[in-house]
C-alpha positions as CSV (number, residue, x, y, z in Angstrom):
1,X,-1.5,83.6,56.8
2,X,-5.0,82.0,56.0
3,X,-4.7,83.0,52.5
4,X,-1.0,81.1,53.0
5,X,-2.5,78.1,53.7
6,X,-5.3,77.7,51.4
7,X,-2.3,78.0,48.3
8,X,-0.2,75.0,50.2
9,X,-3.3,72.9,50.3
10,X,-4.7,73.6,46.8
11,X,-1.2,72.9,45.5
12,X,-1.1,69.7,47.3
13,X,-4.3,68.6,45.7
14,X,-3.4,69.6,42.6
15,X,0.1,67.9,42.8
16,X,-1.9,65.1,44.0
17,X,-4.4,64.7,40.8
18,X,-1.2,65.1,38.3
19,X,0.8,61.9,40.2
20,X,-2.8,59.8,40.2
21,X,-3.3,61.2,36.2
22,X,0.2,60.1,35.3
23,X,-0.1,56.6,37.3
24,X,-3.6,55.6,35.3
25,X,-1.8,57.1,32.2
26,X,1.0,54.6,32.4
27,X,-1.5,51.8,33.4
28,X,-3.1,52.1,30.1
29,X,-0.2,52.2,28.0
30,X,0.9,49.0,29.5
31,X,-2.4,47.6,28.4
32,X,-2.1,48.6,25.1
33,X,0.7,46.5,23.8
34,X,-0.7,45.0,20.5
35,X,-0.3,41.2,18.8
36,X,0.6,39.5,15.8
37,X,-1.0,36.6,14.1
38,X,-1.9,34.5,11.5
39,X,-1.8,31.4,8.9
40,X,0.9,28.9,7.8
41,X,-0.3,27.1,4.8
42,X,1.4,24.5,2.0
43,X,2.6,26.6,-1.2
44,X,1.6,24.0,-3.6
45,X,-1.7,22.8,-1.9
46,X,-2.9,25.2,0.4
47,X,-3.2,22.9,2.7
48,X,-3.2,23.9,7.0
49,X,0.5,23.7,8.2
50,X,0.3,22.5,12.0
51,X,3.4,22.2,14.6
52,X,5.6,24.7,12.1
53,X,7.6,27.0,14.2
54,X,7.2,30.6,13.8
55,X,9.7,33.0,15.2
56,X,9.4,36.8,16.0
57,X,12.3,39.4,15.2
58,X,13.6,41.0,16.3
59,X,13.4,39.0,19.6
60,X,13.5,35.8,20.9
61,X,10.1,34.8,20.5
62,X,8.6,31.6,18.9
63,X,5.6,29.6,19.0
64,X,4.2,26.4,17.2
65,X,1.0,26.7,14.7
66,X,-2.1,24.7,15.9
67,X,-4.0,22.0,13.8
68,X,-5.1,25.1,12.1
69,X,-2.2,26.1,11.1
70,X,-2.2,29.5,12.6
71,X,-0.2,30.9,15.7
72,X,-0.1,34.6,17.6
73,X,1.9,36.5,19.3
74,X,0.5,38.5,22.3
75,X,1.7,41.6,24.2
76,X,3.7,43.2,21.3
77,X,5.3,46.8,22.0
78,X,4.7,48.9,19.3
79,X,6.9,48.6,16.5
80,X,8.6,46.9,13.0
81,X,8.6,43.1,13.0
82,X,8.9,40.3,11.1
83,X,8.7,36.2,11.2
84,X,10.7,32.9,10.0
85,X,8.7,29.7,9.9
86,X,10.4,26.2,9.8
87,X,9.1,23.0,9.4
88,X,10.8,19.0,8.6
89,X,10.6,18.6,5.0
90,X,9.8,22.2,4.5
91,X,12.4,24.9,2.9
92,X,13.0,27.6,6.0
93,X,10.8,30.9,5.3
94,X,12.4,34.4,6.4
95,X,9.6,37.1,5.8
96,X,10.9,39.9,4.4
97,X,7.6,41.9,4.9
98,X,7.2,44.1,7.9
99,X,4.7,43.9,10.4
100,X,4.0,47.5,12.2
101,X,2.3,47.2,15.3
102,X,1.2,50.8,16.8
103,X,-1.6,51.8,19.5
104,X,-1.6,48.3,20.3
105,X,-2.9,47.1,17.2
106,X,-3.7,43.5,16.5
107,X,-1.8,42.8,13.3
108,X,-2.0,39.9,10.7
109,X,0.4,38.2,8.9
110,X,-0.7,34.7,6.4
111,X,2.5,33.1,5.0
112,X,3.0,29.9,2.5
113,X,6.2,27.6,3.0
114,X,7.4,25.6,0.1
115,X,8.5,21.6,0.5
116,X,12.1,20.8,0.4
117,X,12.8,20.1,-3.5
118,X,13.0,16.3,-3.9
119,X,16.4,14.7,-4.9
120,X,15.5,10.9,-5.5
121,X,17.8,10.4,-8.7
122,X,17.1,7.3,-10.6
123,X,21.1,6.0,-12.4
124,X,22.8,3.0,-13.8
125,X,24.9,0.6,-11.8
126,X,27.7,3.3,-13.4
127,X,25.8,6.4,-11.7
128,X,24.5,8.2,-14.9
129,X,20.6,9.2,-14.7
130,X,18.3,7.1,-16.3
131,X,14.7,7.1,-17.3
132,X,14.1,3.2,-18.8
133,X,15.4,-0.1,-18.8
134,X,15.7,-2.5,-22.2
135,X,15.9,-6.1,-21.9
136,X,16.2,-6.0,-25.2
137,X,15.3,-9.6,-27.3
138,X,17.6,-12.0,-25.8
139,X,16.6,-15.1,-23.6
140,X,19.4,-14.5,-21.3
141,X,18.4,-11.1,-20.4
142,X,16.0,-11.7,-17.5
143,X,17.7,-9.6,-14.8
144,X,18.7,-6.0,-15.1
145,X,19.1,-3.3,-11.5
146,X,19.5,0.5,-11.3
147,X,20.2,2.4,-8.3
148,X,17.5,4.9,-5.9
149,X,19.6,7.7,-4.9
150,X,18.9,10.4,-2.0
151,X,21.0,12.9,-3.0
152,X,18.7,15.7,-1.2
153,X,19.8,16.7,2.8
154,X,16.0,14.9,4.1
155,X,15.1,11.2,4.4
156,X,12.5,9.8,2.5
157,X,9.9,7.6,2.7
158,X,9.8,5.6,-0.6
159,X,7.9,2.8,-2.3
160,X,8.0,0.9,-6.0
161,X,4.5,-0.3,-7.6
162,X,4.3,-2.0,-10.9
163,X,1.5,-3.8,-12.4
164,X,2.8,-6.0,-15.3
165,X,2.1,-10.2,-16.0
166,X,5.8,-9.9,-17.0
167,X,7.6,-8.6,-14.4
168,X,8.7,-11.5,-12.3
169,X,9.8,-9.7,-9.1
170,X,11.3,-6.6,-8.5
171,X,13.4,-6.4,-5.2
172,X,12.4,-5.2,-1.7
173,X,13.6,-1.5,-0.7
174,X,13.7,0.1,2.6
175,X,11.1,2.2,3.8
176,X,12.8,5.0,4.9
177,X,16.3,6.2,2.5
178,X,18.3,8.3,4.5
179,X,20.3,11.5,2.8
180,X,23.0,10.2,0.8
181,X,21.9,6.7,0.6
182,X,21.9,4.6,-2.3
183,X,19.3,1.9,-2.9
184,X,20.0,-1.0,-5.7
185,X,16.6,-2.5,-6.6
186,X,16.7,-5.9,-9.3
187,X,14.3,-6.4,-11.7
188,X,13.4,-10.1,-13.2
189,X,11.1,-10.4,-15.8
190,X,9.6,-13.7,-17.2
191,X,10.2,-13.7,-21.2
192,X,7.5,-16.9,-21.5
193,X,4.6,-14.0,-20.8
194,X,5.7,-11.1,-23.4
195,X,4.0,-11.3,-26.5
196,X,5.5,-11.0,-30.1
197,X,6.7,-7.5,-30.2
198,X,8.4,-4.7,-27.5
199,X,6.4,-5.0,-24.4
200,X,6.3,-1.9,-22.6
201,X,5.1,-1.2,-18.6
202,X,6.7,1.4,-15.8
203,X,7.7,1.2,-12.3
204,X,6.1,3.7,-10.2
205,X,8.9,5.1,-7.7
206,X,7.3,7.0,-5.1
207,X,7.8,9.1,-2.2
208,X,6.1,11.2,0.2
209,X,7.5,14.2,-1.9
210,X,6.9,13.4,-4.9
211,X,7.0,10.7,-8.0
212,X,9.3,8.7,-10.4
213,X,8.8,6.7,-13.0
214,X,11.3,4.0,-14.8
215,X,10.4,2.8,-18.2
216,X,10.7,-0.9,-18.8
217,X,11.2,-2.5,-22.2
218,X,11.5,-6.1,-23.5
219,X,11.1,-7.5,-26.9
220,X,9.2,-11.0,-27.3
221,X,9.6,-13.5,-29.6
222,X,6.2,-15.2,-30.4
223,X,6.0,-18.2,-28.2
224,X,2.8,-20.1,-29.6
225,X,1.7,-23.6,-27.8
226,X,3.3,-26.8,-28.7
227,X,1.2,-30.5,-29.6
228,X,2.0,-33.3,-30.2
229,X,-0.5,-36.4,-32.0
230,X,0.6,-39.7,-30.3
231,X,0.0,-42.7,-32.1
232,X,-4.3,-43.8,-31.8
233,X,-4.3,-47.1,-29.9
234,X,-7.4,-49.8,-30.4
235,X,-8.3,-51.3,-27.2
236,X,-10.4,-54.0,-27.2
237,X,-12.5,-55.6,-24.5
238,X,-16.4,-55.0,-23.4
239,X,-16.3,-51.4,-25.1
240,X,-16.4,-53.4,-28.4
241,X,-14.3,-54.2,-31.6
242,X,-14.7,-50.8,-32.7
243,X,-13.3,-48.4,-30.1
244,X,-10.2,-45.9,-30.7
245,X,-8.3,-43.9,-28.7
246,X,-7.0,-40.7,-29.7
247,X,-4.2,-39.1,-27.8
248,X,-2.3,-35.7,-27.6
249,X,0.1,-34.3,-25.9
250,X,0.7,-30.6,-25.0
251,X,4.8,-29.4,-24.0
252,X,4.4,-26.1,-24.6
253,X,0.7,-24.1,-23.1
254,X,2.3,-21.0,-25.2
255,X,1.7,-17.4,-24.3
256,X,-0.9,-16.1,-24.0
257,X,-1.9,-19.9,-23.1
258,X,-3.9,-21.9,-25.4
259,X,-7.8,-21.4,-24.7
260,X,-9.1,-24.5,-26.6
261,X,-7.9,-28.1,-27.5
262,X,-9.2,-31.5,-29.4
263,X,-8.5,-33.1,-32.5
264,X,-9.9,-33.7,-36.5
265,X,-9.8,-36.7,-38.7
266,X,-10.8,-37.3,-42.0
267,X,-10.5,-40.7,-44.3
268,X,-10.3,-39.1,-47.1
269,X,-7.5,-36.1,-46.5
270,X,-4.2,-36.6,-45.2
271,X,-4.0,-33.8,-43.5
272,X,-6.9,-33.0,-41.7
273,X,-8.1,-29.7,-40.3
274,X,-10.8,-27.7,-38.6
275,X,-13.0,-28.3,-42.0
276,X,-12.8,-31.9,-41.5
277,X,-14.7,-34.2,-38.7
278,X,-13.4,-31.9,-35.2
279,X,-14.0,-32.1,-32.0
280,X,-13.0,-30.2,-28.9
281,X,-11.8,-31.7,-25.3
282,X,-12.3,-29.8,-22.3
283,X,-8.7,-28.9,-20.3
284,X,-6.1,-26.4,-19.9
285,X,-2.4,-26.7,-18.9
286,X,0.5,-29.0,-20.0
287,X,0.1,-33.2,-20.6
288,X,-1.6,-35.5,-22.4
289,X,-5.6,-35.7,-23.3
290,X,-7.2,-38.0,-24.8
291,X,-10.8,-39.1,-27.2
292,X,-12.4,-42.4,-27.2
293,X,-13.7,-42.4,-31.1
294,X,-16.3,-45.4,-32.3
295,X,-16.0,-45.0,-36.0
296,X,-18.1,-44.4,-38.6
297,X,-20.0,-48.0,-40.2
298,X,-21.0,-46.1,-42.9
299,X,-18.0,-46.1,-44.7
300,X,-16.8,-48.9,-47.2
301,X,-19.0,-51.7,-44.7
302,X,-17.2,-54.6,-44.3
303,X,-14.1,-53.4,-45.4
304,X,-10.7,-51.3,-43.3
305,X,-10.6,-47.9,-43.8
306,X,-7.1,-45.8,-43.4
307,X,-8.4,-42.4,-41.0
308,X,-5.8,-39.9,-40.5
309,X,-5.9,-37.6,-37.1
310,X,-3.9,-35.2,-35.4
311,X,-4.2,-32.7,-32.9
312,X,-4.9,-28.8,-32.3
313,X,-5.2,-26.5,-30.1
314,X,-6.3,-22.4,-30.2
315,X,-4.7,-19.2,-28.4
316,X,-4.3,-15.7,-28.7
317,X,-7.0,-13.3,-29.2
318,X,-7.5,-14.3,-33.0
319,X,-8.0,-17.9,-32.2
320,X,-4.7,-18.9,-34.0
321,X,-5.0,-22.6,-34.7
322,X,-1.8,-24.9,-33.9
323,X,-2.0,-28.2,-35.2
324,X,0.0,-31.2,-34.1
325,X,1.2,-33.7,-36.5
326,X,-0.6,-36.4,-38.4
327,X,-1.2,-40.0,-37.0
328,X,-2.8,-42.6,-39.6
329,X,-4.7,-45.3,-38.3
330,X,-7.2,-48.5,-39.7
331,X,-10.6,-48.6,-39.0
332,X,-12.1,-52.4,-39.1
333,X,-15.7,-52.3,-39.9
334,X,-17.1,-56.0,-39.6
């Protein structure tokens, strides 16, 4: 009976120590559940992806990177898994590679997503793609448009920069163009500022994923400055007998704009130039200008003298000379 008794108990201790084994075996399987984590970084420029969201399958599962760019997930039974990452203006990832969790590992898994491919087509007024824009060499031609088109499924953010004397104005655009949305944008150039020859420059179309560029093209004619010799007048008065006013008259400042101005005279050629008596007056822009001349009492004393004058003026990088046309005048010295 004794010997009875002693089984029953150890039996119930040893029934006793299996149930406690098996409980603190569970417990630390239940601790054991693994993670997964990692990176979510730009294709092209590496750079930190934040606020992308990164799902878990299979599951339901999902969790937004940091300003890192990384995220986890924690508590992971053992097992396959794998990810999707998506992201505005980014093309949906789904990661093909499996991630094995087992013991309760902590797994890691770095991805790259790629930006949504750019559909900002650049056409006619008819729709075909273009790349440039002639003006060709007509006067008339001042105004030509072409057409922005988002033909992706994302806004974008857009802008046009240009940096060209020529270009008049080129019209506003919205900031934003939605998908689908066509933008018609006017160009006016100013033919007085092309030089002799095609003149060439580009507008810079840009977005927040990625460029454009529209060739523009014009063809000058040379447009040199215009002056006129106005007849010399001989006041009289306390100035003296033998006081004479030049005058000119520039219509046309030319471009590039004239850079200097004044006139010549000679008595002894009829058409006088920079090799004869010259001299230059200070001033820019359209009108007249004018040269209070005393004579010279040197020549033939006593008797009039016929001068001739006329006007000039200099532009372009080679100093071109322009000369108006010729004025004679007498010169009284007595």
């Amino acid at each position: 009976m004794k010997k009875m008794k002693s089984f029953a108990l150890s039996f119930i201790f040893l029934m006793s120590f299996i149930g406690c084994s098996e409980k603190e075996g569970n417990s630390t399987l239940e601790l054991r559940k693994g993670s997964i984590y990692g990176r979510i970084t730009d294709y092209m420029t590496g750079e930190l992806i934040s606020d992308a969201n990164v799902s878990l399958l299979p599951g339901s599962e999902t969790t937004l990177t940091g300003y890192d760019g990384e995220y986890e997930f924690s508590d992971i039974e053992d097992g396959n898994y794998h990810i999707t990452v998506s992201k505005a203006e980014y093309e949906d990832l789904v990661d093909d590679f499996i991630i094995k969790v087992k013991d309760g590992g902590r797994m890691r898994r770095d991805v790259q997503i790629k930006k949504q491919q750019v559909k900002l087509a650049i056409t006619d007024m008819n729709g075909n793609a273009i790349s440039d824009i002639d003006f060709g060499s007509d006067p008339s031609s001042v105004v030509r448009s072409f057409n922005i088109f988002n033909n992706g499924t994302v806004s974008i953010r857009c802008s046009i920069d240009y940096s060209c004397v020529w270009i008049k104005s080129v019209s506003s655009i919205p900031s934003t163009i939605s998908p689908g949305q066509t933008i018609t944008v006017t160009v006016e150039i100013d033919r007085t500022k092309l030089v002799a020859g095609v003149n060439t420059t580009s507008l810079y179309i840009k977005s927040n994923n990625g460029n454009n560029v529209l060739t523009i093209r014009a063809t000058g004619q040379e447009n040199p400055p215009v002056v006129i010799t106005l007849p010399v007048t001989q006041p009289d008065g306390t100035d003296g007998p033998y006081r004479n006013m030049f005058h000119g008259n520039i219509t046309n400042v030319g471009y590039p704009p004239y850079t200097k101005r004044g006139f010549c005279w000679s008595s002894t050629n009829t058409v006088p130039t920079m090799s004869d008596s010259n001299i230059e007056i200070p001033g820019s822009g359209l009108g007249e200008y004018t040269y209070t001349w005393w004579g010279c009492w040197d020549e033939n004393p006593g008797r009039p003298v016929t001068y001739y004058v006329r006007t000039w003026v200099k532009y372009g990088t080679n100093n071109t000379i322009i000369y108006g046309n010729v004025q004679p005048f007498i010169f009284n010295d007595f």
